[in-house]
N, C-alpha and C positions, 0 to 999 in steps of 0.2 A: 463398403469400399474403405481402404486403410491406404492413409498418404505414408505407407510407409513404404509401399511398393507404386512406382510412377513408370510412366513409360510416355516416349515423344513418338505421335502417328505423323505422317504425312496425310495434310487434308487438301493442298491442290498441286497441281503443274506449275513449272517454271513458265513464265512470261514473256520474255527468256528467260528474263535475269531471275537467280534465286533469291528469296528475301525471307526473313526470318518468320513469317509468318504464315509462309508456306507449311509450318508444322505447330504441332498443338500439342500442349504436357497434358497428360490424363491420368488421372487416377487409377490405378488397378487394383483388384483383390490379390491380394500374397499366392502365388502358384503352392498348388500340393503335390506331390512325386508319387509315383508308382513303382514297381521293379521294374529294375532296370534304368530308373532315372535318378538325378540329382538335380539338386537347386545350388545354383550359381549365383553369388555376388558379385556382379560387377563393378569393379576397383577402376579400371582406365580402357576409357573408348577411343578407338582412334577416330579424327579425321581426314580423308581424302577428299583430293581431287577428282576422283573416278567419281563422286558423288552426285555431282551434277548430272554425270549421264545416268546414273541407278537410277533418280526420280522423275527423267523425261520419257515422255508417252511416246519415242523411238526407236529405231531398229539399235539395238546393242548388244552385247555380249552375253546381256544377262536378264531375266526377265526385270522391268521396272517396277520398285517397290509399287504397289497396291494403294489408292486412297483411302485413307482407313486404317491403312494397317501399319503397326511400330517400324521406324526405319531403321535400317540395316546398318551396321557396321560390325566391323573388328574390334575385338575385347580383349582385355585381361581382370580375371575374375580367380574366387575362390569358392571353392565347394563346401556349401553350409550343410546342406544335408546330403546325405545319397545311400541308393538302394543298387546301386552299379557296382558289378565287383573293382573293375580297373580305376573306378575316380575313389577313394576314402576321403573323408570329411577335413577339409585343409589342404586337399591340393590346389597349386594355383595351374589354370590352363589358362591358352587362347584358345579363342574360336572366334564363333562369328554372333552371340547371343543380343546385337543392336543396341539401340535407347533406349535401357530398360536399367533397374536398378536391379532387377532379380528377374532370372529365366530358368525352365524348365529344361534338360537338354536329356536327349538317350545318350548322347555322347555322337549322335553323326554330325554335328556343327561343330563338334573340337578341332584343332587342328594340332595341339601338340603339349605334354603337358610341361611348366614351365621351372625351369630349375634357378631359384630364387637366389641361391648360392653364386649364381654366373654372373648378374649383373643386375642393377633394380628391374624389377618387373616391368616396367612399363617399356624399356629399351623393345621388349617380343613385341612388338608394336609397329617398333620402326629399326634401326639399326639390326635388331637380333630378331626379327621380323620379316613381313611381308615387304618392307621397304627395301632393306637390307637385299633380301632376296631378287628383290625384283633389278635394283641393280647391278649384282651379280651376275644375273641370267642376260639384262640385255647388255653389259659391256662385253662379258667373257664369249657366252654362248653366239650371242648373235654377230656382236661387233669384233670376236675372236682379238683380243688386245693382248698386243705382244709387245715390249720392253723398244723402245725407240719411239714408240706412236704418237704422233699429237692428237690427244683425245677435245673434244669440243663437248661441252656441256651445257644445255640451258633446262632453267631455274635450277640455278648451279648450288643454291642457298638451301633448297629445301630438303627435304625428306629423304625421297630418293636422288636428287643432282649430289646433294652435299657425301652420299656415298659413291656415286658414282666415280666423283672425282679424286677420294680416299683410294677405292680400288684400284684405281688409275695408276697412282702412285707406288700400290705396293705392288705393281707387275711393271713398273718399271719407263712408264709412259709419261707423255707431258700433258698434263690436264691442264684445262683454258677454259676456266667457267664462264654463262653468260648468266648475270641476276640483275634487279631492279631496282639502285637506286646504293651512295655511298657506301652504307651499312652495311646490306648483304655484300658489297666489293669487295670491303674489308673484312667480313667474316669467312668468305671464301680463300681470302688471302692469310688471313692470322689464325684462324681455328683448323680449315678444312684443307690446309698445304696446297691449292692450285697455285700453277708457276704463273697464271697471268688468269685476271679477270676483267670482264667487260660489263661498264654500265649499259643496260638498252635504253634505259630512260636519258641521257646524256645527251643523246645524239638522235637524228631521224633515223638512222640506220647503223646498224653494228658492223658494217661493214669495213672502216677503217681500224676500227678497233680488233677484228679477226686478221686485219695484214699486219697489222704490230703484233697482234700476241701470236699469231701463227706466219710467220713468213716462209714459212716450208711447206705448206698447206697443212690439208686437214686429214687425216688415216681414219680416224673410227668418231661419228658422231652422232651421243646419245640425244634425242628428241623428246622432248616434255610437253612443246609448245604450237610448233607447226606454224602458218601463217609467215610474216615478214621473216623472223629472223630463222627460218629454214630456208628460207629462198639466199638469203646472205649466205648460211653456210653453205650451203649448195653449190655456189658460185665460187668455191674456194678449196674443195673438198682432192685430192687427190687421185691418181690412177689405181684402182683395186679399192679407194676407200668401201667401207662400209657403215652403212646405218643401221638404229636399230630407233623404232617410232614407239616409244613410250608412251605418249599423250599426248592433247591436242589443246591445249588448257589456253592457250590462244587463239582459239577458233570457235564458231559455234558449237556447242552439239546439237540442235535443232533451231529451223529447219536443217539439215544435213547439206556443209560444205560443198558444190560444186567440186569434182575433180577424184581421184588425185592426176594434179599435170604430169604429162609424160617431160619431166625437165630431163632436156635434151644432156646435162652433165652427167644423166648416169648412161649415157651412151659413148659419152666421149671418154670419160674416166671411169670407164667398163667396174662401173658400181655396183654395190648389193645394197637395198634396204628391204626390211623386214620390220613388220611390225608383231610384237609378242604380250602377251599375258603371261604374268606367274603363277596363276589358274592350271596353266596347261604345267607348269611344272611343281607339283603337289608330291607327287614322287619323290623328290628328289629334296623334300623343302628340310627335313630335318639334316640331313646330311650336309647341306649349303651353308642352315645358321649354323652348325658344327666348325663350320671353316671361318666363316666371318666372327663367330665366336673368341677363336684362336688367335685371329686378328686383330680382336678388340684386348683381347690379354695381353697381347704384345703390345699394345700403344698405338696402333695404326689407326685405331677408330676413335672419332669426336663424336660429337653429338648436340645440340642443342635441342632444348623443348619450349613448346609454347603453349602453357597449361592453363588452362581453365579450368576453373571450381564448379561444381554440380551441374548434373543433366539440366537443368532449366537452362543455362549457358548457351546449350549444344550448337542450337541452330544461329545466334549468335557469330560464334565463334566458327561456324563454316562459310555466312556470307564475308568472314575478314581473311579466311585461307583462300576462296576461291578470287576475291579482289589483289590478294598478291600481298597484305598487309600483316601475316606473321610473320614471328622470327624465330623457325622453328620448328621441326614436329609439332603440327599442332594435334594436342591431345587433350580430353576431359577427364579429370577426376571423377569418377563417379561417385566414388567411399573411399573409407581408410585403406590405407596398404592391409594394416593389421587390425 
């Protein structure tokens, strides 16, 4: 066994609540490649929110990581060795190679290879990424946002909100971030361009703060959180609005939420909500960061990080993303860039 190669397993279920010790650093022997494969160094792992639901033993989108087995995430890595014609030795890709410092890949967990020239590597993560993307998909696609809109965002701060509410702006809408607490108010307001934001923590209900910052109501509102402060926009949402239900990171994910209530406002204000994965649009994923790419050249895109140094961190650093407590894409360093 050589600590030169580590990997983080999940060894139990959440309780609910996730706690850092739900995962274990283990030792690994250095992976050896065959034709047709390469060995990857992982340089920066993302973390999500979506992660709490990968490790619950519940109905989800996707099978639940395994007791035992290394946890999953999204990567940016460099290719040490390969016996693959399309990866040569120095490309950086994403994929999806997890907690590991070094993984074995055919190349079917890639997702795209990463053009280092465009912007730091770690941005394919989030902004030039699955985040970036996933905003995209549910402002444009689902929430179809057109130039007059007042857009409503909650966790307006993070990952995907803090893009959300970028797009927003460059199609011409009025973004009205909801985040947690002075800090993110102010970064939604000084870094990330929303024309108004809202503390939740300020108040028992975000409800007066949605009639100041939206007194024309609400046209298209992206969902992160579910729980109270979807009930607040709901009660405020417009005729034709539409939703798009990104997460529920204010809700259980196990036992599984009671509902969804038939709220009687998308009867009245003849609504559409939809709920989507960026999963389902893989197709279309290069061609997206292409545009948000263009975007970011022009100035339109910000960014913040909230970096963590070595996989030992990892699990750390995901019970203080899912408590609400970065500020930032939160990402690990795993190795040097270079």
């Amino acid at each position: 066994m050589s600590d030169e190669n580590r990997h983080v397993v999940l060894r139990r279920r959440p309780d609910p609540d996730v706690r850092a010790d739900l995962f274990e650093m283990v030792d690994a022997p250095m992976p050896t490649i065959g034709d047709g494969e390469m060995l990857i160094r992982v340089i920066w792992l993302s973390l999500d929110p979506a992660m709490r639901g990968w490790i619950a033993d519940a109905p989800n989108y996707s099978r639940p990581v395994a007791i035992g087995a290394p946890m999953t995430g999204f990567t940016v890595g460099q290719v040490v060795e390969s016996r693959h014609p399309r990866f040569p030795v120095g490309t950086i890709v994403q994929g999806r190679q997890g907690w590991r410092r070094y993984a074995v890949s055919d190349g079917s967990d890639i997702d795209r290879i990463v053009d280092a020239a465009q912007a730091p590597i770690s941005t394919a993560l989030h902004v030039l990424g699955m985040n970036g993307a996933t905003a995209y998909v549910g402002l444009i696609d689902v929430c179809r946002v057109k130039p007059g809109d007042t857009v409503v965002v909650t966790t307006a701060a993070g990952a995907v909100g803090s893009m959300v509410g970028q797009i927003a702006k460059v199609k011409g809408a009025r973004a009205v971030g909801v985040a947690g607490g002075p800090e993110k108010v102010a970064t939604c307001l000084d870094e990330f361009g929303y024309d108004a934001a809202i503390d939740y923590r300020a108040s028992v209900t975000i409800g007066p703060g949605l009639d100041e910052a939206a007194p024309d109501g609400i046209d298209c509102f992206f969902d992160n959180v579910g729980g109270a402060q979807f009930d607040a926009v709901m009660d405020r949402i417009n005729v034709g609005a539409r939703i798009a239900i990104c997460g529920t990171i204010g809700m259980p994910s196990f036992p599984l939420p009671t509902g969804p209530r038939p709220n009687r406002q998308l009867l009245v204000k003849r609504a559409r909500i939809e709920g989507f994965l960026i999963l389902d649009h893989y197709d279309r994923f290069s061609a997206i960061v292409d545009e948000l790419a263009a975007w970011y050249r022009d100035g339109h895109i910000r960014y913040r990080e909230d970096v963590t140094d070595g996989l030992e961190g990892a699990a750390d650093a995901l019970v203080r993303l899912l408590s609400g407590r970065n500020t930032g894409k939160a990402l690990v360093r795993v190795g040097a860039d270079q």
